[in-house]
C-alpha positions, 0 to 999 in steps of 0.5 A, a space after each residue: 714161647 721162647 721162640 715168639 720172644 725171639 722173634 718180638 725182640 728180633 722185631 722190634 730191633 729191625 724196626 728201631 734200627 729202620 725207624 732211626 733213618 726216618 728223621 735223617 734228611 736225604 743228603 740233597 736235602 743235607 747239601 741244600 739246608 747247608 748251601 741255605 746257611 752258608 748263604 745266610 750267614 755270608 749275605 752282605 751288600 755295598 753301597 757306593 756313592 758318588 763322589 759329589 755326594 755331600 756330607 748331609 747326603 751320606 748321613 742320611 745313608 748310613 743313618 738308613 742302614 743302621 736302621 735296617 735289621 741284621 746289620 753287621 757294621 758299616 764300614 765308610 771308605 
């Protein structure tokens, strides 16, 4: 009895400690949801216009840009 005790508690440890690994990503898997994030959170564009452009022009810009999702600030130059 005792040594089926032994045995049942020696089992179960193995695969508790096994089954933890389970739910862990590979570490290309660990890089590559990394690189995702950094990508996302450091994804931005610029919109530059021409010199002629008049003032009713860029407000119609940066009027469409603020209207666009995710949008940090505008920053006229």
């Amino acid at each position: 009895m005792r040594r089926s005790t032994t045995l049942i508690a020696t089992l179960l440890a193995i695969v508790a400690l096994t089954g933890c690994s389970l739910f862990r990503d590979s570490p290309r898997e660990a890089q590559e949801k990394q690189l995702a994030r950094d990508i996302e959170n450091a994804a931005g564009f610029s919109v530059f216009l021409k010199s002629e452009i008049t003032d009713q022009q860029r407000t119609g810009v940066e009027k469409w840009l603020e209207g666009e999702k995710g949008k940090q600030k505008i920053k006229p130059s």
